[in-house]
C-alpha positions in Angstrom: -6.3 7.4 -7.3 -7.2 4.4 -9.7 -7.3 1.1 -8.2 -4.7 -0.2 -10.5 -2.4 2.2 -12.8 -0.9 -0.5 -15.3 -1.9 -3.5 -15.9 1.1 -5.7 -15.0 1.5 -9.5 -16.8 3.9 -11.5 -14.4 6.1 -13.3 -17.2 5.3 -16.3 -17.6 7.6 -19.4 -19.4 5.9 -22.1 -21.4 7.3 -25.1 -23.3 5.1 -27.4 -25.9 5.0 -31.2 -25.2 8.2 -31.2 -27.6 10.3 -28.9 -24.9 10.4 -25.8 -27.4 10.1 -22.7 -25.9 6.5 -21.2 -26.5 7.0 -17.9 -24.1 5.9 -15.6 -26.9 3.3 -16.0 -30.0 2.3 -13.7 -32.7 -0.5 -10.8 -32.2 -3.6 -10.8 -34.4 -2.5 -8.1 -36.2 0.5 -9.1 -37.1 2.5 -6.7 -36.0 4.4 -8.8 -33.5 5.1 -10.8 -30.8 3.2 -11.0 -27.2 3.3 -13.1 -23.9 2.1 -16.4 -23.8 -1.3 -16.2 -22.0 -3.2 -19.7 -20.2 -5.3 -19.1 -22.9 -2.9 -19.6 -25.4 -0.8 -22.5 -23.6 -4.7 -24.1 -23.6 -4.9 -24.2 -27.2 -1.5 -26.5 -27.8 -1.7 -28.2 -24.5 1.8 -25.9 -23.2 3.5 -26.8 -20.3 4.3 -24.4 -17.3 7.8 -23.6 -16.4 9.0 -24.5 -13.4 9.4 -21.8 -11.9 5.9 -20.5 -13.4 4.8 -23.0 -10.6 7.2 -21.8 -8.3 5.4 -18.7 -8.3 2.2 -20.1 -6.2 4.6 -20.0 -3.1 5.0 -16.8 -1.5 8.5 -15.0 -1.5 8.7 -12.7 0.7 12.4 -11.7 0.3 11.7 -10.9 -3.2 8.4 -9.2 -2.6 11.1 -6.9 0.3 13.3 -6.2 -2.9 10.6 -5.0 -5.1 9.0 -2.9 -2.7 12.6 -1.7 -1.7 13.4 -0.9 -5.9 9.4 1.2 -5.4 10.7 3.3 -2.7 14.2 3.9 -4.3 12.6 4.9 -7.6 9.7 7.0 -6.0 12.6 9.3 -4.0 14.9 9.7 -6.5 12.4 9.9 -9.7 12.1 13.9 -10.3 8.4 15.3 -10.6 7.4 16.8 -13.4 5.7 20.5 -12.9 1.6 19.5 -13.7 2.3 16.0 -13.2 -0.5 14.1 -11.4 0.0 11.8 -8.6 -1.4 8.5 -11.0 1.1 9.6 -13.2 3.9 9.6 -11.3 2.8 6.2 -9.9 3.0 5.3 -13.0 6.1 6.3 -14.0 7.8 4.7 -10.3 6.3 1.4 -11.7 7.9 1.8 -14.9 10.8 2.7 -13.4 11.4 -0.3 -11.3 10.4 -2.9 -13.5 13.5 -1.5 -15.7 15.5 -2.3 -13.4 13.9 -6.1 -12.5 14.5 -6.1 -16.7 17.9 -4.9 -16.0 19.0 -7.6 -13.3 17.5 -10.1 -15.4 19.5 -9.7 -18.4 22.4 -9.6 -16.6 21.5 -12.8 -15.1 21.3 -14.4 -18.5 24.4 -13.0 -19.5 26.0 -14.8 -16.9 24.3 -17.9 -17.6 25.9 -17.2 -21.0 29.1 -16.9 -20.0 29.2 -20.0 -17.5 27.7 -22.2 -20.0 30.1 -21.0 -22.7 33.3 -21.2 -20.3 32.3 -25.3 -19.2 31.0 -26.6 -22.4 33.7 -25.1 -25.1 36.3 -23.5 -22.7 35.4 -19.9 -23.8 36.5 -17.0 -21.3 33.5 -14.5 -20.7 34.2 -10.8 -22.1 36.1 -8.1 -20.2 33.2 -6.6 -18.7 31.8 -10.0 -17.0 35.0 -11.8 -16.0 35.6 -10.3 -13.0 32.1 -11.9 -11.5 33.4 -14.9 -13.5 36.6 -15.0 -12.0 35.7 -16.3 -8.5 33.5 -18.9 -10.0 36.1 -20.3 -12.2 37.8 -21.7 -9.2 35.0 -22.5 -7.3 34.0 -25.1 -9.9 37.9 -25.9 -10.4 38.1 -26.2 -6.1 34.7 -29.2 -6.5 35.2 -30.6 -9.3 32.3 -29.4 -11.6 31.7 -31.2 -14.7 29.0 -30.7 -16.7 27.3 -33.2 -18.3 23.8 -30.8 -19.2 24.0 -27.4 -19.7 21.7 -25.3 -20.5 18.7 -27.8 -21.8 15.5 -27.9 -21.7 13.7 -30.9 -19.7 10.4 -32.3 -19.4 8.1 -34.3 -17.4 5.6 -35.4 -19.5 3.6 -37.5 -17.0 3.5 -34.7 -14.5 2.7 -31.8 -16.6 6.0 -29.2 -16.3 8.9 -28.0 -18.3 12.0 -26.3 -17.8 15.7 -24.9 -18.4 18.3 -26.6 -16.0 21.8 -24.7 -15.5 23.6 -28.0 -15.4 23.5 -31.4 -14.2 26.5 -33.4 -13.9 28.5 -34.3 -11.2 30.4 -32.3 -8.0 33.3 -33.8 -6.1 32.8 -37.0 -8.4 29.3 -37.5 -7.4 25.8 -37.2 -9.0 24.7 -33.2 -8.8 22.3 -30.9 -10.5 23.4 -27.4 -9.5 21.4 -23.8 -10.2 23.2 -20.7 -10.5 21.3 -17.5 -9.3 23.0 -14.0 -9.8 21.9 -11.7 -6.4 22.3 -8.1 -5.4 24.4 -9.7 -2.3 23.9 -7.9 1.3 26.3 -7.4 3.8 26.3 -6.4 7.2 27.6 -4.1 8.9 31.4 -5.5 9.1 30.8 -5.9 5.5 30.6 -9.9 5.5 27.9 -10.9 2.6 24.9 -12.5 3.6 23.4 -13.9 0.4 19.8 -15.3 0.3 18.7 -18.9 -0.3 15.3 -18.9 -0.8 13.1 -22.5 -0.1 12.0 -22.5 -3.5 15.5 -23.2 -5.0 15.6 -27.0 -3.8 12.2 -27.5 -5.3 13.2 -26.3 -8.6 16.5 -28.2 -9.0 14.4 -31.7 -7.9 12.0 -31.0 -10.4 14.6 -30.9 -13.3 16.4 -33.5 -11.6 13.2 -35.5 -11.6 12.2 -34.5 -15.5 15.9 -36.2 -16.2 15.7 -39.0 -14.3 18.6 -38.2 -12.2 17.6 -40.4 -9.0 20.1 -40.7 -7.0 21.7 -37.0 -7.1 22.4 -33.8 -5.1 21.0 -30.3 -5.2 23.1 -27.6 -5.0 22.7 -23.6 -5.2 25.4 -21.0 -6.4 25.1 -17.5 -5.8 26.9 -14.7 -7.8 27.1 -11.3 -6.5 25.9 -8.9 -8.9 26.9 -5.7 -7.8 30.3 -6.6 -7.6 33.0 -9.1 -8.2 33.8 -11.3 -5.2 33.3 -14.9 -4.0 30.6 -16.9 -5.0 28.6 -18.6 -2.7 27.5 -22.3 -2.7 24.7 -24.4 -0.7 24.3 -27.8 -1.0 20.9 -28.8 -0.2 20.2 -30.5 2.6 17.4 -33.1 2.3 17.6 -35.8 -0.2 16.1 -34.9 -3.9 12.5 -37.1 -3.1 12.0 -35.2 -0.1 12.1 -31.5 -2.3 10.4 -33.3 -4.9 7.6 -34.2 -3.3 7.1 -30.2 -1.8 7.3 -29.6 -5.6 4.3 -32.1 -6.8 2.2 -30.4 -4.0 3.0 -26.6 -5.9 2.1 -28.3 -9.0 -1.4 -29.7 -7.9 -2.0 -26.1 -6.5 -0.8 -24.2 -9.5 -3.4 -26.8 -11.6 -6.0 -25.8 -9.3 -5.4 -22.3 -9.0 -5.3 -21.9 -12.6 -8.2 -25.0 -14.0 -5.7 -26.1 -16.2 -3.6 -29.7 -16.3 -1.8 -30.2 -19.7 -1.4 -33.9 -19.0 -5.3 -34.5 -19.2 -5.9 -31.0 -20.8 -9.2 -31.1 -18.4 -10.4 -28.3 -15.9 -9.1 -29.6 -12.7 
């Protein structure tokens, strides 16, 4: 069996200097778009997303779920008579990343939806208000107002870039929240145990840090994505400076990792 049957590009987010969204340019051809490569982000000076330097810390709950969607698509795919075993490798890697595309756009739908329902009052369609529903009075219950949805910040003296959810204010008091759609578990009694990973805090403090929101709180909802239910909030723990600083030490290792810091646009 090859060593590797497809060559798999981990998306990757970019911003220019000016905070516009540089994910995709055009191929030599012509013909049409492609990821943004380091290569390409070299060339303009691009900025990483955040979670683009997220990525250098290791996750092992998602690494669980993807090996999980590997299995579940390598039982239930049907073999083909002649087929070879790279083949149908092949095809059970194709077949999960289709559905890591397919939790992802329903992720942004969401997004969508919350951002249309708190900045001009719009209800979400038939098919996503049910997993709206709950949320609705969740933010009703603390008080949510948004001040940012939706935007694009960046820290131009530390080198980053990236799209916050919302920042605004929780109970009356200075918050940036995230919200993260989640195939939910339960246990056996059917309670749901959703999953807050350590890299959530970091991300909110680096786009609370990017807008200069000091003196602020971090704060993590989950929505079940398999079906409609209450959502599930975390506030973070540790003050903003504290996640912040975990954050500049990912940066300095994603810079290293990768030769590249946009700031100086010299090998590091």
């Amino acid at each position: 069996m090859n060593a590797l049957l497809i060559q798999r590009t981990a998306a990757a987010h970019w911003y220019t200097q000016e905070g516009k969204p540089f994910h995709e340019v055009m191929k030599k051809d012509g013909t049409g778009m492609r990821r943004t490569t380091l290569a390409d982000a070299r060339k303009v000076n691009a900025y990483p997303s955040v979670t683009g330097i997220l990525n250098v810390m290791a996750k092992p709950g998602l690494e669980a779920w993807k090996q999980e969607q590997a299995i579940l698509a390598s039982l239930t795919l049907p073999r083909i008579d002649g087929e070879t075993e790279d083949a149908f490798a092949a095809r059970v890697v194709t077949d999960m990343d289709a559905h890591a595309k397919q939790a992802a756009e329903f992720g942004t739908r969401i997004h969508d939806a919350v951002a249309n329902m708190l900045e001009a009052q719009q209800e979400p369609d038939a098919a996503l208000a049910p997993f709206i529903e709950d949320l609705k009075d969740c933010i009703a219950h603390h008080e949510i107002r948004g001040e940012v949805l939706e935007k694009v910040v960046v820290n131009r003296q530390a080198g980053y870039a990236g799209r916050v959810d919302l920042i605004g204010t929780m109970n009356g008091l200075r918050c940036v929240i995230d919200f993260k759609t989640q195939k939910v578990k339960r246990d056996s009694k059917g309670n749901a145990k959703p999953a807050f990973y350590e890299s959530w805090p970091l991300q909110l403090a680096a786009y609370a840090e990017a807008y200069s929101a000091q003196d602020c709180s971090l704060c993590s909802i989950v929505i079940d994505s398999t079906q409609p239910g209450p959502v599930h909030l975390k506030l973070w723990d540790k003050p903003k400076h504290e996640y912040y600083r975990l954050f500049e030490a990912a940066t300095k290792l994603w810079q290293y990792q990768n030769n590249y810091n946009p700031t100086t646009s010299e090998v590091v």
